[in-house]
C-alpha positions as CSV (number, residue, x, y, z in Angstrom):
1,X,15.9,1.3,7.9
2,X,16.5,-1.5,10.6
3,X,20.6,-0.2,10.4
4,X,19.1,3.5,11.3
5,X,16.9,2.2,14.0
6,X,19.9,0.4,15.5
7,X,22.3,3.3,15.5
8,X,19.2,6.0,17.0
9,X,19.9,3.1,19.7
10,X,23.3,4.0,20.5
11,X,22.9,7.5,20.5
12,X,19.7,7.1,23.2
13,X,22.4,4.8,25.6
14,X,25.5,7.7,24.8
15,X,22.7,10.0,25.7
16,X,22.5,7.8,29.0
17,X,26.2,7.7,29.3
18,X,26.0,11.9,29.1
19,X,23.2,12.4,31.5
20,X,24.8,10.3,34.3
21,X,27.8,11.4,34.1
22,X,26.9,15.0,34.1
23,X,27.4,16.8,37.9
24,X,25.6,19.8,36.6
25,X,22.2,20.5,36.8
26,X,21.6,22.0,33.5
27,X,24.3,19.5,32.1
28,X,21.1,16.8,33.5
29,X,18.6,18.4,32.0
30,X,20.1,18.7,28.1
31,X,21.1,15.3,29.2
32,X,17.4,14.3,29.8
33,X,16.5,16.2,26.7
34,X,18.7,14.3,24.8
35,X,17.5,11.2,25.9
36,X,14.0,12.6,25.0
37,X,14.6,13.2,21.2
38,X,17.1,10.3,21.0
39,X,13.3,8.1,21.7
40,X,11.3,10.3,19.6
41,X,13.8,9.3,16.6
42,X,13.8,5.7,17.5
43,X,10.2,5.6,17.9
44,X,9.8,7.6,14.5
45,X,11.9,5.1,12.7
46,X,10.2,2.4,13.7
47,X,7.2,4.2,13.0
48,X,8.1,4.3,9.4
49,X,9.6,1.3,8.9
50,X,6.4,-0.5,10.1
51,X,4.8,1.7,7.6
52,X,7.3,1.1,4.4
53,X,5.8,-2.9,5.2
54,X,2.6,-2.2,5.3
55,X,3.0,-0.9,1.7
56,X,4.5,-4.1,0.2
57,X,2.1,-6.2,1.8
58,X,-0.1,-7.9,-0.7
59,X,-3.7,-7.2,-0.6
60,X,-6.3,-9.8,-0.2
């Protein structure tokens, strides 16, 4: 899960890369939209990750 989390990373900075680099406004904005949904997945994953250890942990 940790590996997935990591690569959603690079895609939000290419995502970065992509909107900066765009001289278009509507180039910007599906850059910006990327960027968006790039943090909803890494913010997902974590999500779940944090919940996949939650399950494993032992209970008192």
């Amino acid at each position: 899960m940790s590996g997935m989390n990591a690569l959603s990373g690079v895609t939000v900075l290419g995502a970065l890369v992509a909107a900066a680099m765009a001289v278009f406004t509507g180039s910007r904005l599906l850059g910006a939209l990327a960027i968006i949904l790039a943090m909803v997945n890494v913010a997902g994953g974590f999500l779940v990750t944090d919940r996949m250890f939650r399950m494993f942990k032992s209970k008192k």
